[in-house]
C-alpha positions as CSV (number, residue, x, y, z in Angstrom):
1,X,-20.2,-29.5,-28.6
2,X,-23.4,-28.3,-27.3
3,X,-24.8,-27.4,-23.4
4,X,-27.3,-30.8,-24.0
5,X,-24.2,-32.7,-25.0
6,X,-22.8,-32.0,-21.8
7,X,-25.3,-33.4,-19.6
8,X,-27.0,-30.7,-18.3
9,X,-30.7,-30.9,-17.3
10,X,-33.6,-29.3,-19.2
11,X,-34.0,-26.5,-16.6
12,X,-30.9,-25.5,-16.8
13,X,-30.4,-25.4,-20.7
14,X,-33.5,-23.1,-21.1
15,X,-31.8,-20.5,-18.6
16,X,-28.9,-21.0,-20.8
17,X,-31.1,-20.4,-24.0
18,X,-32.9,-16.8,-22.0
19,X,-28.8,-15.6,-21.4
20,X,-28.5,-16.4,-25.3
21,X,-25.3,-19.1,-24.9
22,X,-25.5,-21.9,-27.3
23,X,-22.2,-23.7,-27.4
24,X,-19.5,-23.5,-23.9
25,X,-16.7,-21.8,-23.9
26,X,-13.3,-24.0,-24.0
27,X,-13.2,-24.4,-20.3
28,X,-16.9,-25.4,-19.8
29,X,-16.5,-27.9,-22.5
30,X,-13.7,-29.8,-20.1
31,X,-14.5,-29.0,-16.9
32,X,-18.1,-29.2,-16.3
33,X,-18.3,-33.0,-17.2
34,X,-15.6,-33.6,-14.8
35,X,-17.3,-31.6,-11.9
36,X,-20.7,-33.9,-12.7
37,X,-18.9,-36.5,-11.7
38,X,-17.7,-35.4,-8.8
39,X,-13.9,-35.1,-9.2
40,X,-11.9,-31.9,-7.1
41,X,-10.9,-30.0,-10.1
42,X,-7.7,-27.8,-10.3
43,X,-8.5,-25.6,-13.2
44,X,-6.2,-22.6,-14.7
45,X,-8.1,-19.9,-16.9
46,X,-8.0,-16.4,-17.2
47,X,-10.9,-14.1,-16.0
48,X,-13.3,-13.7,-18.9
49,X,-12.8,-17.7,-19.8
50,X,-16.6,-18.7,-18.1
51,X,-15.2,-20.2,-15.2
52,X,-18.3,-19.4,-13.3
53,X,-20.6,-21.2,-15.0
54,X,-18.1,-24.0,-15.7
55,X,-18.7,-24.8,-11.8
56,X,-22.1,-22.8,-11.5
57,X,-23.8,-25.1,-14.0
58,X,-22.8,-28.7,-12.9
59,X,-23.1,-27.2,-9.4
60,X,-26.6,-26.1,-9.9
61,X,-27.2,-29.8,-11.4
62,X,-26.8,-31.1,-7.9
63,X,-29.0,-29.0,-6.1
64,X,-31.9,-30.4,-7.8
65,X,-31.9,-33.3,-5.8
66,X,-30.9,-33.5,-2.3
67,X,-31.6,-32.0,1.3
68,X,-33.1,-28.7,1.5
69,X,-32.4,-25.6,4.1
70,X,-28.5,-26.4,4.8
71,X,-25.3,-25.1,2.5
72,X,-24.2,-27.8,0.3
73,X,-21.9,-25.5,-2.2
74,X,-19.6,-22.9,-1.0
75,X,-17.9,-20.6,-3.0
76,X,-15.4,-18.3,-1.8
77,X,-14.1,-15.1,-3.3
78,X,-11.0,-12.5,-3.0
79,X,-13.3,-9.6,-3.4
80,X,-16.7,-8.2,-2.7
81,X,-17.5,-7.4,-6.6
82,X,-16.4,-11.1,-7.5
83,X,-18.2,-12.4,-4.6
84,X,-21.8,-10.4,-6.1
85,X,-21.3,-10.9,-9.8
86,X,-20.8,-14.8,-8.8
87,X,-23.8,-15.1,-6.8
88,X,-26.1,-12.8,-9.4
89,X,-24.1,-16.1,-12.0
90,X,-26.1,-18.5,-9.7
91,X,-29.2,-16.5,-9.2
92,X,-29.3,-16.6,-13.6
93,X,-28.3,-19.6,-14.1
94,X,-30.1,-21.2,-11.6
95,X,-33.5,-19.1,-12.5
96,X,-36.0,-22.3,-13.1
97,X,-33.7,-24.2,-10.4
98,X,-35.8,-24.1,-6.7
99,X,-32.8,-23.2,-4.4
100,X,-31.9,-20.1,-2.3
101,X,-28.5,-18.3,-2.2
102,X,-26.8,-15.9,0.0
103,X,-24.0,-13.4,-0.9
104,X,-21.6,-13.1,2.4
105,X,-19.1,-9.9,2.5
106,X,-17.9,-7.4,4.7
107,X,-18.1,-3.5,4.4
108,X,-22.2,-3.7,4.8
109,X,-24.4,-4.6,7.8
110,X,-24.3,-8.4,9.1
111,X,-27.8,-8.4,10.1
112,X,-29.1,-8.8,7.0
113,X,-27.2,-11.3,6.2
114,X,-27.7,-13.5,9.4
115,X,-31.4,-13.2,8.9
116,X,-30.6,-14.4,5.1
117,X,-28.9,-17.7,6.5
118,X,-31.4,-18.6,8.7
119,X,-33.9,-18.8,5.9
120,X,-31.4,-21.5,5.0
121,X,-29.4,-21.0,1.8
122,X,-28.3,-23.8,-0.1
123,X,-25.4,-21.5,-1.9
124,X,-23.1,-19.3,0.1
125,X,-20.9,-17.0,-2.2
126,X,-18.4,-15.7,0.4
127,X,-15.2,-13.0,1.3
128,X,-13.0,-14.7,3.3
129,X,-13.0,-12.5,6.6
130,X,-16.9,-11.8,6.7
131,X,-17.3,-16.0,6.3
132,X,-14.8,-16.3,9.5
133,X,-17.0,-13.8,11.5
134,X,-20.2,-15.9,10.7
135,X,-18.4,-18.9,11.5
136,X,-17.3,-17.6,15.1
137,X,-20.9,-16.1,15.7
138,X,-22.2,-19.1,15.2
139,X,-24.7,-18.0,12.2
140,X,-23.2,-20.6,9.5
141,X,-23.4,-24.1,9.6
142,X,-21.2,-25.6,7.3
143,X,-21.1,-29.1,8.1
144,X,-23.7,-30.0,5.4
145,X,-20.7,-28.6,2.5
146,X,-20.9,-30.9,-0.6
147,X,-18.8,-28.6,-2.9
148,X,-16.2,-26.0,-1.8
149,X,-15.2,-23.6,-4.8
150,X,-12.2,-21.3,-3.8
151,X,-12.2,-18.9,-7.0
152,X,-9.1,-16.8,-8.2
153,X,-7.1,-18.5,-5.7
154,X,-4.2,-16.5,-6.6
155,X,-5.5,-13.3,-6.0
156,X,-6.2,-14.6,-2.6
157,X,-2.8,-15.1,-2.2
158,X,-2.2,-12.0,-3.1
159,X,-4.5,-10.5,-1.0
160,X,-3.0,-12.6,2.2
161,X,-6.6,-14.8,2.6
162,X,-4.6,-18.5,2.8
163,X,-4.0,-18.2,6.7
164,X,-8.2,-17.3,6.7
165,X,-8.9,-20.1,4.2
166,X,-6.9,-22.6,5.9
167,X,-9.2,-21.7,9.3
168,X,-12.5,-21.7,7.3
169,X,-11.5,-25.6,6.0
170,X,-11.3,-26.7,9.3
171,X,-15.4,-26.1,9.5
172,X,-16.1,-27.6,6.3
173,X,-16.6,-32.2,6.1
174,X,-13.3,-33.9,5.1
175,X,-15.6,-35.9,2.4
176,X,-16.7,-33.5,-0.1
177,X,-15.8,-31.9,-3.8
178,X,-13.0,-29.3,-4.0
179,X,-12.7,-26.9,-7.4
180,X,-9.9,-24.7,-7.1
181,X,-9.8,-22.3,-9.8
182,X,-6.7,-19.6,-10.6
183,X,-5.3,-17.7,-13.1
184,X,-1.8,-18.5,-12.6
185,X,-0.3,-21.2,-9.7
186,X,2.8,-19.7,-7.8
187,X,4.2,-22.3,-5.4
188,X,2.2,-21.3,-2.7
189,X,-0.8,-21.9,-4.6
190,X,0.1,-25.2,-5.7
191,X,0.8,-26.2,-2.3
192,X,-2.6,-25.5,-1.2
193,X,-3.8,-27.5,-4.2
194,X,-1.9,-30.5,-2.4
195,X,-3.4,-29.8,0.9
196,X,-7.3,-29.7,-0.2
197,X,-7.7,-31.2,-3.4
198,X,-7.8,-35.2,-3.6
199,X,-6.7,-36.9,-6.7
200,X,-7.6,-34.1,-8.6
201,X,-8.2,-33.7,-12.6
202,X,-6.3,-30.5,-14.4
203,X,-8.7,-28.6,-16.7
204,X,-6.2,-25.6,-18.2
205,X,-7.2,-23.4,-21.2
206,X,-3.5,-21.6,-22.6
207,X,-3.8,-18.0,-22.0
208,X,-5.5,-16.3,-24.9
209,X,-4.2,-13.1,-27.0
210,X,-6.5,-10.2,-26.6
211,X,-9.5,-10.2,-28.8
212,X,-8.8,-8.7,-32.2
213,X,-11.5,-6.0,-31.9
214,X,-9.1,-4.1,-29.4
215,X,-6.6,-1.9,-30.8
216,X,-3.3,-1.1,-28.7
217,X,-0.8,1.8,-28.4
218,X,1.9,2.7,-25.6
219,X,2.1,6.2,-25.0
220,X,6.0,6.8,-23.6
221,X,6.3,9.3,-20.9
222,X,8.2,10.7,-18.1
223,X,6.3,9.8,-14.6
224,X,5.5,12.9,-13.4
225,X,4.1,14.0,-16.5
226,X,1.5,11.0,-17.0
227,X,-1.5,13.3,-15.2
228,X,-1.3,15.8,-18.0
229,X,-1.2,13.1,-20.6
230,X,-4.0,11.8,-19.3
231,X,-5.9,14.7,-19.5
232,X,-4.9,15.7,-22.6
233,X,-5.8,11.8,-23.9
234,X,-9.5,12.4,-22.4
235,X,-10.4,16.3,-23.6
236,X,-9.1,15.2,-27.1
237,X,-10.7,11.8,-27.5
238,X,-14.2,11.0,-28.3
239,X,-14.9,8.3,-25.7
240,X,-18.3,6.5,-24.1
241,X,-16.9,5.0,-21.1
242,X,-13.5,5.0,-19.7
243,X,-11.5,2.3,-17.3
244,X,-8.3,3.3,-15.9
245,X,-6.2,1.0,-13.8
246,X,-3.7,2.7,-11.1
247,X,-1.7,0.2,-9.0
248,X,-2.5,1.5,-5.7
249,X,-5.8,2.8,-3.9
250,X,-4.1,6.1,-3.3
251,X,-3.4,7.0,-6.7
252,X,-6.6,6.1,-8.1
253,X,-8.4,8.0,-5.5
254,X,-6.4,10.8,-5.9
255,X,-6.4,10.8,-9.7
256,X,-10.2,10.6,-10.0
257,X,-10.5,13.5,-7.7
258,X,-8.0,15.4,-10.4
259,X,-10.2,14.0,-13.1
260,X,-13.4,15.6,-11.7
261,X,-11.8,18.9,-10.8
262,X,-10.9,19.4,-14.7
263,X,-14.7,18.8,-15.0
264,X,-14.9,15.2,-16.1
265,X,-17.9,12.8,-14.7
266,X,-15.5,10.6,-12.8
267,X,-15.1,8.2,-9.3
268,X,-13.5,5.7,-8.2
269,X,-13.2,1.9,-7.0
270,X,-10.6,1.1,-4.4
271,X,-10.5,-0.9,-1.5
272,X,-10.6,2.0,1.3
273,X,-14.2,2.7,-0.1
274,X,-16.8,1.6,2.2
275,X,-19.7,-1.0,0.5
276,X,-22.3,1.6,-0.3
277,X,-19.5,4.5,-1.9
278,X,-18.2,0.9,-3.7
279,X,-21.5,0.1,-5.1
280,X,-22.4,3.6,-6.1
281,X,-19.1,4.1,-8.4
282,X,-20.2,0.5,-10.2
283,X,-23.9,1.3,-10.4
284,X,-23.1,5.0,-11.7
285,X,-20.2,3.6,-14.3
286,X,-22.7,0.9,-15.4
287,X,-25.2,3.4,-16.2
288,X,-23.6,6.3,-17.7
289,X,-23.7,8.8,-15.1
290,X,-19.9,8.0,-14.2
291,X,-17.8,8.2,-17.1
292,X,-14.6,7.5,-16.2
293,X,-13.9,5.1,-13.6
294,X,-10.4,5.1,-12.1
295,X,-9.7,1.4,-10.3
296,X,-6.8,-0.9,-9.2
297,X,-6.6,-4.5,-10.1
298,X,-8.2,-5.8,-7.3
299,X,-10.7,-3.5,-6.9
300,X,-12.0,-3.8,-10.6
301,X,-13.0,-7.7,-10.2
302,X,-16.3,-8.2,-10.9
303,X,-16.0,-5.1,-13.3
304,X,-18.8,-6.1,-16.7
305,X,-20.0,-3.1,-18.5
306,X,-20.1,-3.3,-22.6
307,X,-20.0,0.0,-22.9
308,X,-16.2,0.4,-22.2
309,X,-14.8,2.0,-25.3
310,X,-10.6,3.0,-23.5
311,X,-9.1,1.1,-20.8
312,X,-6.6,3.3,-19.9
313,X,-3.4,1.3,-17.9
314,X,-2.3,4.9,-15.9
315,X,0.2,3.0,-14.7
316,X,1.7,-0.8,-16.1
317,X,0.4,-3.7,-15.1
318,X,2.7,-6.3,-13.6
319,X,2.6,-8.6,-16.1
320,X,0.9,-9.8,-19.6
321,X,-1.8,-11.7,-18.3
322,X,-2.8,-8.5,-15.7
323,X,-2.7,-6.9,-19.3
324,X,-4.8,-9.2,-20.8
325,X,-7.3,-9.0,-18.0
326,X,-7.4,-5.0,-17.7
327,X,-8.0,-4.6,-21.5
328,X,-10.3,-7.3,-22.0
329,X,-13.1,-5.2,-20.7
330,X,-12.8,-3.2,-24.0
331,X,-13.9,-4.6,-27.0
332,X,-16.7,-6.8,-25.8
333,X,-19.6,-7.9,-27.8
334,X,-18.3,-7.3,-31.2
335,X,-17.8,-4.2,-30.5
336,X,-14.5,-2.1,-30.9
337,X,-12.3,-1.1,-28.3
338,X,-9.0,0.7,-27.6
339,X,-6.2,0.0,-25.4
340,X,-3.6,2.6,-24.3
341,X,-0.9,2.0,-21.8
342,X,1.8,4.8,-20.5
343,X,5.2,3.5,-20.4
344,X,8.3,5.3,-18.7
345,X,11.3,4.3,-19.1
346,X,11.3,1.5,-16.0
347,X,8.3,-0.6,-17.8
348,X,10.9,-1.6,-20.9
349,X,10.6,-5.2,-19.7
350,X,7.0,-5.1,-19.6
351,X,6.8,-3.6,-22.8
352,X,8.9,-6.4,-24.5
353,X,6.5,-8.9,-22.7
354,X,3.1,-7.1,-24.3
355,X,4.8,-7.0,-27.8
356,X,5.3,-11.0,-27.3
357,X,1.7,-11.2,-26.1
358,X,0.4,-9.4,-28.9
359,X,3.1,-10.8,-31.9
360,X,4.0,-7.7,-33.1
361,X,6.0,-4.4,-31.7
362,X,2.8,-2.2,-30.5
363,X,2.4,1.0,-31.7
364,X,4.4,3.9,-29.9
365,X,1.9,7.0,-30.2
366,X,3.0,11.0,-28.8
367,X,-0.1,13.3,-28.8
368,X,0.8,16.1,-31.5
369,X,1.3,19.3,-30.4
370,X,1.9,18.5,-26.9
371,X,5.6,19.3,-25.3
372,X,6.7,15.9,-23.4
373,X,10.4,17.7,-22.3
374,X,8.5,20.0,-19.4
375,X,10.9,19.0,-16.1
376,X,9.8,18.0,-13.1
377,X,9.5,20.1,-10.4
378,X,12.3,19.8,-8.2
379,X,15.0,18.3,-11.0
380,X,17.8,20.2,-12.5
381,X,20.5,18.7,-15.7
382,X,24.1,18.8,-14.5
383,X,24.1,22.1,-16.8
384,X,22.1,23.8,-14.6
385,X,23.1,22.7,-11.4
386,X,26.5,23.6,-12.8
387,X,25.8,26.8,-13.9
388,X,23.4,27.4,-10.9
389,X,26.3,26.3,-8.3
390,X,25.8,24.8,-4.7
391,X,24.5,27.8,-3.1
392,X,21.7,28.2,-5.4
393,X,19.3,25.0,-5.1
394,X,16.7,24.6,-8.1
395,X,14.7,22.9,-6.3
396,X,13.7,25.3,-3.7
397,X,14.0,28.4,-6.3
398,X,11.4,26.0,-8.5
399,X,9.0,25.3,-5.8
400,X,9.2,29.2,-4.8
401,X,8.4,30.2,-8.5
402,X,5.9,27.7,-9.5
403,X,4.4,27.5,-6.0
404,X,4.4,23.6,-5.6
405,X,2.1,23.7,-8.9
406,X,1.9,21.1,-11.6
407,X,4.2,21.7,-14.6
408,X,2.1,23.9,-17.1
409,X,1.4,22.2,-20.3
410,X,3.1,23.6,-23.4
411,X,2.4,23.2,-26.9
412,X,3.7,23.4,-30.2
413,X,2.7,25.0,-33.0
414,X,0.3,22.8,-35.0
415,X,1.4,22.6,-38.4
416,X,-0.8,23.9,-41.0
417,X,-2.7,22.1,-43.7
């Protein structure tokens, strides 16, 4: 099936033709003809499925007839990165369309964006708190709403938004078109879906394997010894750029500051960053002046750069369709990419589940030359405490010796030949 035999207008196909898309993707195929007719859509993809323009595009369809100067479509978003790389979706796909949009976050000024609204935007792409403080200031009107999109609902769940959401529906008309869109639909999720969404049709696409053009390996290692891993992985790998996921905001800050210390062009993207420092780290990893970009899951929505040769999972994702979404922005574009994932002993579960994703046991790799058996600072075997007795604690004779320092790495010899 083709964009024309979808039903889309001529305006609108020849922005598709500029971005070089001839056929839709498996979820644009069945949802867009259902959002043309006005149905509430529950629909379950994965990031990187076209979701956005499988609402953007009937979306924009509307807007070409109709009042001018009020919001009629409302998308909200978990994060700030989403919220921009949704609205820059509309702004493209919308390029021969006569409409104005407004992106609506928090972590910059609010000025600017009340003197945005008043203009009167007929697209709102919106963050969930920065929408409620419009709302109470009175710089929003959003009683004109024809179409409310709540995207990655889950993550807002995750991110506690559904008390905010529920407060923001209670501004928007009871009569309008509801498009709920998540990767996955935990109960609480699914009750929401009750709540907002009125006979509503199901569009899901089965989660995908990785794309084939992405190679995988799990690198077993001890916790404390995954920062020298990591180091080692970088000084001995020819890379272009480099993604790796943490899971939380203080050990991806602190590991890209580790990262640049050992003389690496690194930052990175968390959510204690403030708009501008945020927007820096993308802008500089997007173009080349950042090559390594340390990020948690969250954080790295809205994440698009081809150039990603390693995503690096520092520590495991929670599950095989986070997996799928960290690595899948490697090996874009026909291009190659590789995967590597540390695994200590606690992630066995995990493991199993990414060997099922993938059909096959992955490949366990050890860098050669590279002693994995250095202790951590602090731990003793029973042989040594035993030997050592009561009165003599390794711990503190450790931290006295090595002076709180990180284990030095030891190597090998490389065989010869």
């Amino acid at each position: 099936m083709t964009f024309k035999e979808l039903g889309l207008l001529p305006q609108i196909l020849k922005a598709l033709e500029g971005c070089g898309y001839k056929f839709p993707t498996p979820i644009q195929e069945k949802a867009i003809p259902q959002v043309l007719a006005c149905k509430d859509v529950m629909g379950l993809a994965q990031t990187g499925t076209g979701k956005t323009a499988a609402f953007a595009l009937p979306l924009l369809q509307r807007l070409t007839k109709g009042p001018r100067g009020r919001v009629r479509v409302l998308v909200i978003a978990p994060t700030r990165e989403l919220a921009e790389q949704t609205h820059d979706a509309f702004g493209t796909l919308g390029r021969h369309i006569d409409f104005r949009s407004a992106a609506v976050y928090g972590g910059v000024g609010i000025v600017p964006q009340i003197q945005k609204l008043r203009k009167g935007s007929e697209v709102i792409v919106a963050c969930p708190g920065r929408l409620l403080d419009h709302i109470a200031r009175g710089t929003v009107d959003l009683r004109g709403v024809e179409a409310l999109v709540l995207d990655e609902a889950d993550r807002m769940f995750d991110m506690g938004f559904l008390p905010d959401i529920r407060k923001i529906m209670k501004s928007l008309p009871a009569q309008r078109q509801t498009l709920l869109f998540s990767a996955t639909m935990p109960a609480d999720i699914m009750k929401l879906a009750q709540e907002i969404l009125k006979d509503p049709v199901t569009v899901q696409i089965d989660h995908q394997a990785p794309a084939e053009t992405i190679s995988h390996a799990l690198y077993p290692v001890e916790h404390h010894f995954k920062t020298t891993l990591l180091m080692e992985l970088l000084s001995r790998t020819k890379t272009e750029s480099v993604l790796v996921f943490t899971r939380t905001k203080h050990r991806a800050k602190k590991l890209a500051e580790q990262i640049a210390m050992a003389g690496h062009k690194a930052a990175s993207l968390q959510g204690n960053l403030s708009q501008n420092k945020r927007q820096a780290a993308l802008d500089g990893f997007r173009s080349g002046s950042f090559k390594i970009l340390v990020a948690t899951d969250i954080a790295a929505r809205g994440i698009d750069v081809s150039r990603i040769s390693h995503v690096i999972n520092y520590d495991m994702p929670d599950s095989s369709d986070a997996y799928t979404h960290r690595i899948g922005r490697t090996g874009r574009a026909c291009r190659t990419g590789k995967a590597y994932t540390f695994v200590t002993p606690e992630d066995a579960a995990m493991v199993a589940a990414i060997d099922r994703l993938l059909g096959r046991k992955t490949e366990r790799c050890a860098l050669q030359g590279l002693e994995y058996t250095v202790p951590e600072i602090g731990m003793v075997s029973p042989a040594q405490a035993s030997r050592r007795g009561p009165s003599r604690g390794y711990a503190a004779g450790a931290a006295r010796r090595n002076g709180n320092r990180q284990p030095q790495l030891r190597r090998r010899a490389m065989p010869r030949g």
